[in-house]
N, C-alpha and C positions, 0 to 999 in steps of 0.2 A: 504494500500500500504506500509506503515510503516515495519510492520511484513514480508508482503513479502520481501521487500527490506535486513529487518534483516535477515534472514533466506537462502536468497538465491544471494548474493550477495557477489564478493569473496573480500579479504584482500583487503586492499586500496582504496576501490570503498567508497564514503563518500555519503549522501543528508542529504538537507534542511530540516529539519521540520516544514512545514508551520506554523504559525498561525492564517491563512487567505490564500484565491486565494484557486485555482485548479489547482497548481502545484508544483511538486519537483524536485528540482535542483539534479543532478546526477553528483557527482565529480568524473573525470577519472585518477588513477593514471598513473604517468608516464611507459611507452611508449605510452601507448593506447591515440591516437586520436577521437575524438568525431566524425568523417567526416568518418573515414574508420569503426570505430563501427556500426553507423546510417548504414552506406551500408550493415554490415555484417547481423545486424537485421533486414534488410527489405529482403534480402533471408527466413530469419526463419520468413519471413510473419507478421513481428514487423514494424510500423510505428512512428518512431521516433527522432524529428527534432533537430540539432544540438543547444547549447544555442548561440553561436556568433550573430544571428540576432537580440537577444534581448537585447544587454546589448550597451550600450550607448557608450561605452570606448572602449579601443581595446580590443577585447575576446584573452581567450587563447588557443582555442580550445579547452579546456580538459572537455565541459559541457552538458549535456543533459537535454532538458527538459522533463520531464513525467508526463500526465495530469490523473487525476484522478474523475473528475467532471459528466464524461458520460458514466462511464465504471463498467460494474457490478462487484463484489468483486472476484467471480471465474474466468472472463476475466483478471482480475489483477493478481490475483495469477497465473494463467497458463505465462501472459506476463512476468511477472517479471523473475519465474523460466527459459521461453526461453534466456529474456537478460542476467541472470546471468551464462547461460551454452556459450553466445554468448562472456561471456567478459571473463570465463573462460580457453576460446580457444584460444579468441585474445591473453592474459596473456601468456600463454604456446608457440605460436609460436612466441612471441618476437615483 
């Protein structure tokens, strides 16, 4: 998921590098919301939950989580390349 994420992922978008668990944190730069992403990716048939339920403290919206742990490496690579064309869009219309 690493490489996908490097490769198809545009300026500003940052993640975690585990070193442990089955998941990566997806930083969203500003304008882009994590709540109107999640919805844009689940048109392009992407199931992907926002991070604010998981974080203890107030969220700030801008995070996603993305699991890794049950998904085969060419599921990963096709998901990744749709969220980075999903955030590509979002990016451009503002």
């Amino acid at each position: 998921m690493l490489q996908a994420l490097a490769t198809h992922m545009p300026d500003g978008v940052e993640w975690t590098r585990p070193g442990g668990g089955f998941f990566i944190w997806l930083s969203l730069p500003p304008p882009l919301r994590a709540v109107q992403v999640a919805d844009l990716a689940e048109k392009a048939k992407l199931l992907i939950p926002v991070g604010d339920p998981f974080f203890a403290e107030a969220p700030t919206g801008q995070y996603l989580r993305l699991a890794f742990s049950y998904v085969t490496p060419a599921k990963i690579e096709s998901g990744i390349a749709k969220l980075g064309q999903v955030l590509r869009n979002s990016l451009r219309a503002g």
